[in-house]
PDB file with SEQRES, HELIX, SHEET and CRYST1 records, atoms N, CA, C and O in Angstrom:
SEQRES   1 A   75  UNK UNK UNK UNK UNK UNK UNK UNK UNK UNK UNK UNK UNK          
SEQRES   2 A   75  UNK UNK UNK UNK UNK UNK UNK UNK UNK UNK UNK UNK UNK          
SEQRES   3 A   75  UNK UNK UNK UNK UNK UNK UNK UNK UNK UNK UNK UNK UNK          
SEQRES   4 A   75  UNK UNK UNK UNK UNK UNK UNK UNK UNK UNK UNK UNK UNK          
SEQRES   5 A   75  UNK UNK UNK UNK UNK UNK UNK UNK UNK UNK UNK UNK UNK          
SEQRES   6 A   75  UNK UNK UNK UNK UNK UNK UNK UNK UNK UNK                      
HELIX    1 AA1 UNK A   10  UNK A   29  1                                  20    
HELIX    2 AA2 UNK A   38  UNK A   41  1                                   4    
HELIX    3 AA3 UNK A   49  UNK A   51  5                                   3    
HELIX    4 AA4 UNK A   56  UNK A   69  1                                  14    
CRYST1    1.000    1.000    1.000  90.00  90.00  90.00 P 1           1          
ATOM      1  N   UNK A   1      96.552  30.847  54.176  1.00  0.00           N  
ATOM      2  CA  UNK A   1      97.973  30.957  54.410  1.00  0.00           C  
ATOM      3  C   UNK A   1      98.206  31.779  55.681  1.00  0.00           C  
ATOM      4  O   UNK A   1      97.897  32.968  55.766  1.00  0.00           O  
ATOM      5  N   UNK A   2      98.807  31.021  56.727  1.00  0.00           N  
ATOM      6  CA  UNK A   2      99.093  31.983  57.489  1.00  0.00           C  
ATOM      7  C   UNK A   2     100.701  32.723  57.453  1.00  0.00           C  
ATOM      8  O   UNK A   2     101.715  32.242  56.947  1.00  0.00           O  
ATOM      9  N   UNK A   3     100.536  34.147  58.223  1.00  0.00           N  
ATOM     10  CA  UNK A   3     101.881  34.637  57.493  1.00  0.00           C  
ATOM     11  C   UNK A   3     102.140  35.090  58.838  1.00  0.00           C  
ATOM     12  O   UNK A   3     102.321  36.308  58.836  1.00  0.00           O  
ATOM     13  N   UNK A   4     102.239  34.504  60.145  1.00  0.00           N  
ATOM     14  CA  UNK A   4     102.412  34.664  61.383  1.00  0.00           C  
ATOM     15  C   UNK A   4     103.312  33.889  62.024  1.00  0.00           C  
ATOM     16  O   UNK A   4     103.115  32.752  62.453  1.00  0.00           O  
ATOM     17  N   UNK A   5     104.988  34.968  62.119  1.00  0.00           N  
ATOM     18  CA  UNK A   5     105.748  34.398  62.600  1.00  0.00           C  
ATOM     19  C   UNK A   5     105.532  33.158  63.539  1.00  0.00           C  
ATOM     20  O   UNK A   5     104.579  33.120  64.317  1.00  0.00           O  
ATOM     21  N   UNK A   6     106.709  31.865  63.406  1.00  0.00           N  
ATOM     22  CA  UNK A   6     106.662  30.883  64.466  1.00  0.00           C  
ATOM     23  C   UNK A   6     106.612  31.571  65.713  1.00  0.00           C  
ATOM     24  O   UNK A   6     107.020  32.732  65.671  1.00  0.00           O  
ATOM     25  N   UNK A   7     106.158  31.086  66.960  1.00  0.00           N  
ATOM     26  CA  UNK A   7     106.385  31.142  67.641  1.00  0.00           C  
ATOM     27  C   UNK A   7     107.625  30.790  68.449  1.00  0.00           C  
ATOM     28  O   UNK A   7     108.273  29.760  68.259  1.00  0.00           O  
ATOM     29  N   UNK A   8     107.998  31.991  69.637  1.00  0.00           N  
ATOM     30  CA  UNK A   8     109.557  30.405  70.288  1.00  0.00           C  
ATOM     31  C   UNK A   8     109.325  29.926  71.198  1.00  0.00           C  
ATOM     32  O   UNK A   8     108.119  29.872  71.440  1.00  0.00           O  
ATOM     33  N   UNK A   9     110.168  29.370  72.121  1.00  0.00           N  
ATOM     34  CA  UNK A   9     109.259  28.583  73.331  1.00  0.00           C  
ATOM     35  C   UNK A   9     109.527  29.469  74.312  1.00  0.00           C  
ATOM     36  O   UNK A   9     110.305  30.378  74.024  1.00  0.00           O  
ATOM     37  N   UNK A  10     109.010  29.423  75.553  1.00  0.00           N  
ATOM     38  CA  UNK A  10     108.756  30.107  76.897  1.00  0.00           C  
ATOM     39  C   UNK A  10     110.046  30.749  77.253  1.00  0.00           C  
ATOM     40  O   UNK A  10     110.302  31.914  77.560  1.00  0.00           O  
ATOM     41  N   UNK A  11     110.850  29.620  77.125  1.00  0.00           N  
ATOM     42  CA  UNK A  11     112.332  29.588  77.828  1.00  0.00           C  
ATOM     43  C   UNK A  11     113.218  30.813  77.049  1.00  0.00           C  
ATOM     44  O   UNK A  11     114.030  31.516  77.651  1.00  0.00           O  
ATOM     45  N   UNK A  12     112.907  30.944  75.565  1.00  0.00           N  
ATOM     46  CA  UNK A  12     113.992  31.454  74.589  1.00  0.00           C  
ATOM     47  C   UNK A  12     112.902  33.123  74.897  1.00  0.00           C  
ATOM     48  O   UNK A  12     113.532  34.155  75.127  1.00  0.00           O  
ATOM     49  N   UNK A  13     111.693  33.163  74.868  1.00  0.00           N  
ATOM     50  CA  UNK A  13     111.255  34.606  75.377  1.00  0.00           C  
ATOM     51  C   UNK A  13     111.746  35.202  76.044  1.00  0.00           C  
ATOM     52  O   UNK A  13     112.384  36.146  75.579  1.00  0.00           O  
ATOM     53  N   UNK A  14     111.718  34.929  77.923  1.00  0.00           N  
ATOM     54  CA  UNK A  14     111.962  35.120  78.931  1.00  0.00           C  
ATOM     55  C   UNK A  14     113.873  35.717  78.714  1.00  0.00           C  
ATOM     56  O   UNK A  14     114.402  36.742  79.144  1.00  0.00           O  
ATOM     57  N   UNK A  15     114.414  34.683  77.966  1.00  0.00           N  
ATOM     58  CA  UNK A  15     115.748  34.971  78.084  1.00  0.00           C  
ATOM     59  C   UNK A  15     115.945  36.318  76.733  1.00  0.00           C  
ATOM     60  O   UNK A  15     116.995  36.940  76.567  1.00  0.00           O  
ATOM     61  N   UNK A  16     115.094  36.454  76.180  1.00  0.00           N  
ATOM     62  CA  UNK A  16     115.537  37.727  75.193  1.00  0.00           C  
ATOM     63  C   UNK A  16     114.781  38.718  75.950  1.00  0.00           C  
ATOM     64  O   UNK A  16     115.467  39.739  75.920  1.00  0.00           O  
ATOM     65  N   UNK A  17     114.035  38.869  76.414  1.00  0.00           N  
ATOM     66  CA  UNK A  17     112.896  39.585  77.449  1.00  0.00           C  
ATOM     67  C   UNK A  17     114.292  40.358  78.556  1.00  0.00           C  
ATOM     68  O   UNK A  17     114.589  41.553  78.559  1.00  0.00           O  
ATOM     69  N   UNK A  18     114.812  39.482  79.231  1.00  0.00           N  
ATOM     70  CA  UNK A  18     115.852  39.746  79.634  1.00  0.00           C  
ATOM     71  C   UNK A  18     116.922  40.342  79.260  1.00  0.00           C  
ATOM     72  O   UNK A  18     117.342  41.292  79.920  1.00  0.00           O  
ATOM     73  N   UNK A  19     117.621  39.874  78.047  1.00  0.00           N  
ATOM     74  CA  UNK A  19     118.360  40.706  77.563  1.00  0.00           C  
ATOM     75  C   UNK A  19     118.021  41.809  76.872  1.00  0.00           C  
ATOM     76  O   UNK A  19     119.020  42.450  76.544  1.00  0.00           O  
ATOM     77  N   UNK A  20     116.915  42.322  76.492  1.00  0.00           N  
ATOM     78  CA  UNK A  20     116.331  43.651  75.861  1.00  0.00           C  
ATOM     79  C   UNK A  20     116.368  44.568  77.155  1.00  0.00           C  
ATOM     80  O   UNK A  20     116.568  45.782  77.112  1.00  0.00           O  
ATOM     81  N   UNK A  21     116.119  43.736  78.469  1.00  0.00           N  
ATOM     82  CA  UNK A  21     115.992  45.007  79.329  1.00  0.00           C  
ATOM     83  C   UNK A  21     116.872  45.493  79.864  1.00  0.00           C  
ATOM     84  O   UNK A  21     116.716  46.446  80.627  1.00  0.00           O  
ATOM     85  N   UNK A  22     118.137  44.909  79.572  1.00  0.00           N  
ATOM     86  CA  UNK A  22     119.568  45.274  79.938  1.00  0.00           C  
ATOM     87  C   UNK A  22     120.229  45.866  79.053  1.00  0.00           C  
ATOM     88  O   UNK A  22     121.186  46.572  79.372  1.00  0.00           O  
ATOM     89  N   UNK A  23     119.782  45.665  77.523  1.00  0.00           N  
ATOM     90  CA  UNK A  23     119.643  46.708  76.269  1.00  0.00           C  
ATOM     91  C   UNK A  23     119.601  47.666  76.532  1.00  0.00           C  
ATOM     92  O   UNK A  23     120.645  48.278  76.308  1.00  0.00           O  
ATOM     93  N   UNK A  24     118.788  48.240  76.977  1.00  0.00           N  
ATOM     94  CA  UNK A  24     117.812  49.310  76.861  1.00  0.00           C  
ATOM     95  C   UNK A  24     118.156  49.791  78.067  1.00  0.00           C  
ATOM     96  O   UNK A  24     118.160  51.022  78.044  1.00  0.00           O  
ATOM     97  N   UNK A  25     118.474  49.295  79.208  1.00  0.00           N  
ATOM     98  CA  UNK A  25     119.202  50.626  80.610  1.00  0.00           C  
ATOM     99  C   UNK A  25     120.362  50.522  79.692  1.00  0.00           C  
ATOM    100  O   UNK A  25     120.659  51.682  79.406  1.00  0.00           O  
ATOM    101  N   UNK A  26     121.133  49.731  79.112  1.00  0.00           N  
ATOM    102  CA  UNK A  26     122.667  50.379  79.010  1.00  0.00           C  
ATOM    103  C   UNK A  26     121.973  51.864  77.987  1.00  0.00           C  
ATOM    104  O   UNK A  26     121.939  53.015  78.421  1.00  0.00           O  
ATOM    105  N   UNK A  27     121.622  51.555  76.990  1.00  0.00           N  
ATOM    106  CA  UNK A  27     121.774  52.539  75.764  1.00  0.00           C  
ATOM    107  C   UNK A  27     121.214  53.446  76.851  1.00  0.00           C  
ATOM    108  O   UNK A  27     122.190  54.133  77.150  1.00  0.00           O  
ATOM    109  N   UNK A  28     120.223  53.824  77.589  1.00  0.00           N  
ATOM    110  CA  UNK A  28     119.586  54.772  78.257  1.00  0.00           C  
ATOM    111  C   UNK A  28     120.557  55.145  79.144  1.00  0.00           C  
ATOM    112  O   UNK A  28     120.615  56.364  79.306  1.00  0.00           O  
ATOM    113  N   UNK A  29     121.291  54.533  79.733  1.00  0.00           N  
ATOM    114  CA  UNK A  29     122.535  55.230  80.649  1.00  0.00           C  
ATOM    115  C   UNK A  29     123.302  55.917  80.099  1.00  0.00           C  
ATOM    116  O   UNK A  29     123.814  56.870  80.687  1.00  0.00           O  
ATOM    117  N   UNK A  30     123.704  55.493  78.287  1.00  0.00           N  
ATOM    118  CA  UNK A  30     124.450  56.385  78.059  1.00  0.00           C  
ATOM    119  C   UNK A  30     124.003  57.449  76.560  1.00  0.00           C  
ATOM    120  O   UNK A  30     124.644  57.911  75.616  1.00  0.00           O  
ATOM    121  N   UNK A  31     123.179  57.471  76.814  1.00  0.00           N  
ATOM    122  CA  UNK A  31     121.813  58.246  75.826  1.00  0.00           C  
ATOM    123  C   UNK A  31     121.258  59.570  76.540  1.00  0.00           C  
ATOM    124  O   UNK A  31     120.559  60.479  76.091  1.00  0.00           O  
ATOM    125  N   UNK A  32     121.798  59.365  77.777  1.00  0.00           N  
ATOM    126  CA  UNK A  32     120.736  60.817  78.719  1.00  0.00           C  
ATOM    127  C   UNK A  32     119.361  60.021  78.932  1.00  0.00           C  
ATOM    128  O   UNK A  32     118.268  60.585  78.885  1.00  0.00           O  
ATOM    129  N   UNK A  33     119.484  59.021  79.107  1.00  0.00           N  
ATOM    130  CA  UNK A  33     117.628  58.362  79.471  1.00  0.00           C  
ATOM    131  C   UNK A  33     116.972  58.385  78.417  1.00  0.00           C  
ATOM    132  O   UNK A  33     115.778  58.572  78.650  1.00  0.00           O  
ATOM    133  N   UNK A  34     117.288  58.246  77.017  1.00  0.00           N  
ATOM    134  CA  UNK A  34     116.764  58.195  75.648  1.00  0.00           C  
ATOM    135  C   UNK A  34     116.157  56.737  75.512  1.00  0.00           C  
ATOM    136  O   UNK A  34     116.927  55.797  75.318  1.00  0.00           O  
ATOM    137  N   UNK A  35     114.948  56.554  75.600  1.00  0.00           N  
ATOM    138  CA  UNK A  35     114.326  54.931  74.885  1.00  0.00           C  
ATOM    139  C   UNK A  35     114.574  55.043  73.540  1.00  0.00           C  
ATOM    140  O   UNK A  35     114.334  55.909  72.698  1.00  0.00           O  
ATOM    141  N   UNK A  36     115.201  53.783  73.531  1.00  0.00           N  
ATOM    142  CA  UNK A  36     115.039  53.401  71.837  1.00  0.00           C  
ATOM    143  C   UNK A  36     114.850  52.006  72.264  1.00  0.00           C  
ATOM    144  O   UNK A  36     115.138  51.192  73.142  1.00  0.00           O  
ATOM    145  N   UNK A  37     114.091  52.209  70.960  1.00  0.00           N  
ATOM    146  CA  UNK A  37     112.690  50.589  70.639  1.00  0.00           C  
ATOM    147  C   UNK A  37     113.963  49.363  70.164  1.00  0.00           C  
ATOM    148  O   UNK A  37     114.814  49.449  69.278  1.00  0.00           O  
ATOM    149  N   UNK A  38     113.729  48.431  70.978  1.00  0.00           N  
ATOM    150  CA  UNK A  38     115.470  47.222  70.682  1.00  0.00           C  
ATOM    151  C   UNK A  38     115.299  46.776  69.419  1.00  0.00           C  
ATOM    152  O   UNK A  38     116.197  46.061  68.975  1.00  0.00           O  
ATOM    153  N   UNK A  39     114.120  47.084  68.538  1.00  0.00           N  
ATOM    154  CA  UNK A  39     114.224  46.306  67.256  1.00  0.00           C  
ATOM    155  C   UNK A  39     114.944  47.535  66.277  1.00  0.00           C  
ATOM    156  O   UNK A  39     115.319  47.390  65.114  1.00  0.00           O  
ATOM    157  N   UNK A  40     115.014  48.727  67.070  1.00  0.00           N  
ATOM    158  CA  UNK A  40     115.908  49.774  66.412  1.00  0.00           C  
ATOM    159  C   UNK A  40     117.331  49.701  66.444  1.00  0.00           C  
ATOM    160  O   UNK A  40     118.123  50.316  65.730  1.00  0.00           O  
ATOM    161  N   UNK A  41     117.622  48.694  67.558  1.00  0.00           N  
ATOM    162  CA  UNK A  41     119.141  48.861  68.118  1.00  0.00           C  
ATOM    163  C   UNK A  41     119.776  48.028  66.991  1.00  0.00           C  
ATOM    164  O   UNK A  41     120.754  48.375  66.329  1.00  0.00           O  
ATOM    165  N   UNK A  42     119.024  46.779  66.853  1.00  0.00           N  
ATOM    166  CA  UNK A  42     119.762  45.587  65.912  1.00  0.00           C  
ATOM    167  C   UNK A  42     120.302  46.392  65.008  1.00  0.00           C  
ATOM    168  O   UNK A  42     119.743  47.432  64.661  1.00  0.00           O  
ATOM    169  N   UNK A  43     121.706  45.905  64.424  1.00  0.00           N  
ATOM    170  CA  UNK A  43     122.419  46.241  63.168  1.00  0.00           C  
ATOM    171  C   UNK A  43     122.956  48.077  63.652  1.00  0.00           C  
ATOM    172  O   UNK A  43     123.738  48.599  62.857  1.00  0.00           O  
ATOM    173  N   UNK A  44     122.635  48.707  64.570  1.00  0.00           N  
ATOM    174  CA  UNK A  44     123.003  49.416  64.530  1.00  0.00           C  
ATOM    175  C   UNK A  44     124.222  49.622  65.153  1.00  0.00           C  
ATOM    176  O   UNK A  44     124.702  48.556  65.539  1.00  0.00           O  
ATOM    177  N   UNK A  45     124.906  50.594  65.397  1.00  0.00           N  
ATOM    178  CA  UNK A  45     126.087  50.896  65.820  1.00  0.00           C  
ATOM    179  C   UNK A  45     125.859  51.124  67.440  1.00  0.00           C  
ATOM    180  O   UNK A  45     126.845  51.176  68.175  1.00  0.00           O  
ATOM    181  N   UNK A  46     124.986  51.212  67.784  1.00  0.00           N  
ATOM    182  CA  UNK A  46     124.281  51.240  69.328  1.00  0.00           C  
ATOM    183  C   UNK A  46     124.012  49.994  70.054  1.00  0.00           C  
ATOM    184  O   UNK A  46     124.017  49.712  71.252  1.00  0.00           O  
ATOM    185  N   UNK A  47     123.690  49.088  68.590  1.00  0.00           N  
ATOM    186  CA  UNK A  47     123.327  47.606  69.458  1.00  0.00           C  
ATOM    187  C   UNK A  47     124.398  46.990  70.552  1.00  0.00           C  
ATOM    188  O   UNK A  47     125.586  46.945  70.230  1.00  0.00           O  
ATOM    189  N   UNK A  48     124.007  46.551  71.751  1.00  0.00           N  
ATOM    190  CA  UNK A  48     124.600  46.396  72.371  1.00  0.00           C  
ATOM    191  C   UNK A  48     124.970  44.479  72.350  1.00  0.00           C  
ATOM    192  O   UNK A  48     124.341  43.650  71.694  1.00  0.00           O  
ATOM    193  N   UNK A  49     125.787  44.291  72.990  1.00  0.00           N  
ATOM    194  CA  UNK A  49     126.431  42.715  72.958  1.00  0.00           C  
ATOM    195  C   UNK A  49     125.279  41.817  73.278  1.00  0.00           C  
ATOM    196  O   UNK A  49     124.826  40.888  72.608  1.00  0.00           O  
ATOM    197  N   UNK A  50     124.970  42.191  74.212  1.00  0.00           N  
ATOM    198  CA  UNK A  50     124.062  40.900  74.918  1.00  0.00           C  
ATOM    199  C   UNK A  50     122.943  40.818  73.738  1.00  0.00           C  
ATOM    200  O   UNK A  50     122.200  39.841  73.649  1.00  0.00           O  
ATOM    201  N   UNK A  51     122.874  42.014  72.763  1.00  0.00           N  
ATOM    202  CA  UNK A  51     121.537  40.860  71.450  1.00  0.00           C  
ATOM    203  C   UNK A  51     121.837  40.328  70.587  1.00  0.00           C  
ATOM    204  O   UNK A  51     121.082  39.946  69.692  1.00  0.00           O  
ATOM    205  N   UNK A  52     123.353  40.130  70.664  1.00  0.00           N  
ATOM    206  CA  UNK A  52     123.812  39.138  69.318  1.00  0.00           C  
ATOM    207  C   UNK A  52     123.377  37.927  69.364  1.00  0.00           C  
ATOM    208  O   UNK A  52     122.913  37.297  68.413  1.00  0.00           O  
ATOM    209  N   UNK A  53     123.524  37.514  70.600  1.00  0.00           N  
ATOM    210  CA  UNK A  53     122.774  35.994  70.513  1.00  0.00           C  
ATOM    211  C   UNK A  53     121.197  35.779  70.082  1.00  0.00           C  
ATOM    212  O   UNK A  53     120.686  34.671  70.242  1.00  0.00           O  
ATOM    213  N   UNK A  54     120.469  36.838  69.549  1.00  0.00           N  
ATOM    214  CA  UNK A  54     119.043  36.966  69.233  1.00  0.00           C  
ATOM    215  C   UNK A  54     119.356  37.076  67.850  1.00  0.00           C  
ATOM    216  O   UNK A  54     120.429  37.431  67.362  1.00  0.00           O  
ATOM    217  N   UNK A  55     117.707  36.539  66.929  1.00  0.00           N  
ATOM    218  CA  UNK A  55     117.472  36.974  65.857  1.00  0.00           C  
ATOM    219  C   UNK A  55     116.635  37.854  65.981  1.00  0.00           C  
ATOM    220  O   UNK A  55     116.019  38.077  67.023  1.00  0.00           O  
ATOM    221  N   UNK A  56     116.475  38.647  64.608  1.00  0.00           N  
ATOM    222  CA  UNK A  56     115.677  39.991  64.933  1.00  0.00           C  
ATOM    223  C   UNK A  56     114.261  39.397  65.552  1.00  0.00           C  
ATOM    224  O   UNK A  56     113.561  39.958  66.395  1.00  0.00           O  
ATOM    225  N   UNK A  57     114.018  38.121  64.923  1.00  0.00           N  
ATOM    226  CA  UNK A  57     112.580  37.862  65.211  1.00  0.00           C  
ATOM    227  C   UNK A  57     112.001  37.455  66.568  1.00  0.00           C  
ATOM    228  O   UNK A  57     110.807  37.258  66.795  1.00  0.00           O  
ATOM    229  N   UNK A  58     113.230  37.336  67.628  1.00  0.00           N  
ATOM    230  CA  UNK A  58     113.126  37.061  68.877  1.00  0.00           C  
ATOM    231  C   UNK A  58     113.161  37.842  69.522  1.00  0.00           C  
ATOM    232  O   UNK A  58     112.560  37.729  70.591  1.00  0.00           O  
ATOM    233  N   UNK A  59     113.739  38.806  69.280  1.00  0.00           N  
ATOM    234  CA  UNK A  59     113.844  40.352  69.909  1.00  0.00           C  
ATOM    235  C   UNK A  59     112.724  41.058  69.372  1.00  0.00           C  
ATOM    236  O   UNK A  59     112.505  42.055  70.060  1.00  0.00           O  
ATOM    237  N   UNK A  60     112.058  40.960  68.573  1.00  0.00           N  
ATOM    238  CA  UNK A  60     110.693  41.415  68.006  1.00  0.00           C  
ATOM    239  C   UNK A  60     109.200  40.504  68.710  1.00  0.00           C  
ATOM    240  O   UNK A  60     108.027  40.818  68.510  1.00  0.00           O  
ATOM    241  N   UNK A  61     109.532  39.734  69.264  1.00  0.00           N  
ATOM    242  CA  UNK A  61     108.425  38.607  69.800  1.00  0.00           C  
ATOM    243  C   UNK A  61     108.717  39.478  71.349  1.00  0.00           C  
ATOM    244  O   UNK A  61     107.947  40.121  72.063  1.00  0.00           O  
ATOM    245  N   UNK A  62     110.062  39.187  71.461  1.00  0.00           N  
ATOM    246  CA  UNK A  62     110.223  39.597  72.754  1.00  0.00           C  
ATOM    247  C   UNK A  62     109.932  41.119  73.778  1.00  0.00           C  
ATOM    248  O   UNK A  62     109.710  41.304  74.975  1.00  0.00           O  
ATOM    249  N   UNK A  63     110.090  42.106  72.439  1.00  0.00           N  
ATOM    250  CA  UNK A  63     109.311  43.582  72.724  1.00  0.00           C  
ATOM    251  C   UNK A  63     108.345  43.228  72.669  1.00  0.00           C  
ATOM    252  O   UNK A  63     107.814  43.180  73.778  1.00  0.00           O  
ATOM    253  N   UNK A  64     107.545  42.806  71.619  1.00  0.00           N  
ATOM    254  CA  UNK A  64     106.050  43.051  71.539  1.00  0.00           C  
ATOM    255  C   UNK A  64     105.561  42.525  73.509  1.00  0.00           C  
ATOM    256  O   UNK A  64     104.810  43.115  74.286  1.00  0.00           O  
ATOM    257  N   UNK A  65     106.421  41.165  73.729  1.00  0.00           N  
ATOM    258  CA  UNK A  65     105.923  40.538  74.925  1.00  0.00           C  
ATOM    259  C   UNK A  65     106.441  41.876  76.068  1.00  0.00           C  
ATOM    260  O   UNK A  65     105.435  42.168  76.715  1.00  0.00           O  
ATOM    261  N   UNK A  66     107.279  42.490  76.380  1.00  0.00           N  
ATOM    262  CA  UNK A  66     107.786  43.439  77.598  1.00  0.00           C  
ATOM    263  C   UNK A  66     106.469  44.469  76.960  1.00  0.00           C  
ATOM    264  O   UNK A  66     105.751  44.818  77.898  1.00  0.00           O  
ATOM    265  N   UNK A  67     106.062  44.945  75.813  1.00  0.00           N  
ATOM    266  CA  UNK A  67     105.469  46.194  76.020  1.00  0.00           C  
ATOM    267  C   UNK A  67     104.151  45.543  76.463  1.00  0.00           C  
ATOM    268  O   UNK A  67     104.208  45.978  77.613  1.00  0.00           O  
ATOM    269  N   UNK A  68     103.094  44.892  76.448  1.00  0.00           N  
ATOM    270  CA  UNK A  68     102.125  43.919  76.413  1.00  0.00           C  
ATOM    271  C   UNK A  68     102.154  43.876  78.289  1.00  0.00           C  
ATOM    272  O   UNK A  68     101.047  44.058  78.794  1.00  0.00           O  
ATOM    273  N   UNK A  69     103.159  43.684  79.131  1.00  0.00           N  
ATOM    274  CA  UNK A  69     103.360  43.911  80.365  1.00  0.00           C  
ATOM    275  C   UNK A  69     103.679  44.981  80.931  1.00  0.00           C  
ATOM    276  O   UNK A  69     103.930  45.093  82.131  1.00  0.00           O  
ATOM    277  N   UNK A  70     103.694  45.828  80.133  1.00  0.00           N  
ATOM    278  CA  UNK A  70     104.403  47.387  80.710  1.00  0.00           C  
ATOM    279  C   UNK A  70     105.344  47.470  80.854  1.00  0.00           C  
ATOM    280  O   UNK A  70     105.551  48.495  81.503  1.00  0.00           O  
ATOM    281  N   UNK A  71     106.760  46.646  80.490  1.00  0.00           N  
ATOM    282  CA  UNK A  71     107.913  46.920  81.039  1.00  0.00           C  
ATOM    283  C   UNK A  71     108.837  47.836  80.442  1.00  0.00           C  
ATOM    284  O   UNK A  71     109.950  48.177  80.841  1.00  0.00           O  
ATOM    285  N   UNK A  72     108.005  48.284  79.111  1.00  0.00           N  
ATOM    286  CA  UNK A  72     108.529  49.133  77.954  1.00  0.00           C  
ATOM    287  C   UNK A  72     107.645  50.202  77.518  1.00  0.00           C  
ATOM    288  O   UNK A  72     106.453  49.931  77.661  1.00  0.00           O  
ATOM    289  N   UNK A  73     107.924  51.421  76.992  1.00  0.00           N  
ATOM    290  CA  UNK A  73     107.217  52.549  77.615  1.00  0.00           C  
ATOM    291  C   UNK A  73     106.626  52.239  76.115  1.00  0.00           C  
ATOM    292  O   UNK A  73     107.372  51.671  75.318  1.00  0.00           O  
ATOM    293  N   UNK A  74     105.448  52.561  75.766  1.00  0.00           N  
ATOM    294  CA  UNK A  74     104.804  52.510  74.450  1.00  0.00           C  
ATOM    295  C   UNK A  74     105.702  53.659  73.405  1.00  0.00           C  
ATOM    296  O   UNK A  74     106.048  54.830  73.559  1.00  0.00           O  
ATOM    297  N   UNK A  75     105.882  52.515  72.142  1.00  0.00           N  
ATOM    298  CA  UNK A  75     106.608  52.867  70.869  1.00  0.00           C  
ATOM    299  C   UNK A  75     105.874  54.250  70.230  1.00  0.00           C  
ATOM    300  O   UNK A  75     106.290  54.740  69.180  1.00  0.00           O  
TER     301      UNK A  75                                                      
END                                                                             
């Protein structure tokens, strides 16, 4: 049995990849430069607009993919 989320395609990464990193300067602009991990933001009162169009599980594919490149400071 495998128990390993689907994968999404290239196109739907890149575009949550994107919007996590615009996540994450807003909350940090107005945080004092505070990282918080975007699978923390969902549901919260912090989450910002641009990840509504994500499910958690795309925004979770999509960190794992920015930290994996460095674009996200290790959790």
């Amino acid at each position: 049995m495998n128990n390993q989320p689907e994968p999404i395609s290239a196109e739907r990464l890149i575009e949550a990849a994107e919007a996590i990193l615009l996540a994450v300067t807003e909350i940090a602009e107005t945080a004092s430069g505070r990282y918080v991990e975007p699978t923390e933001l969902l549901g919260s009162e912090l989450q910002p607009q641009i990840l509504c169009d994500f499910t958690r599980e795309e925004v979770s594919q999509a960190t794992v993919f920015l930290h994996r490149m460095g674009m996200l400071p290790a959790a």
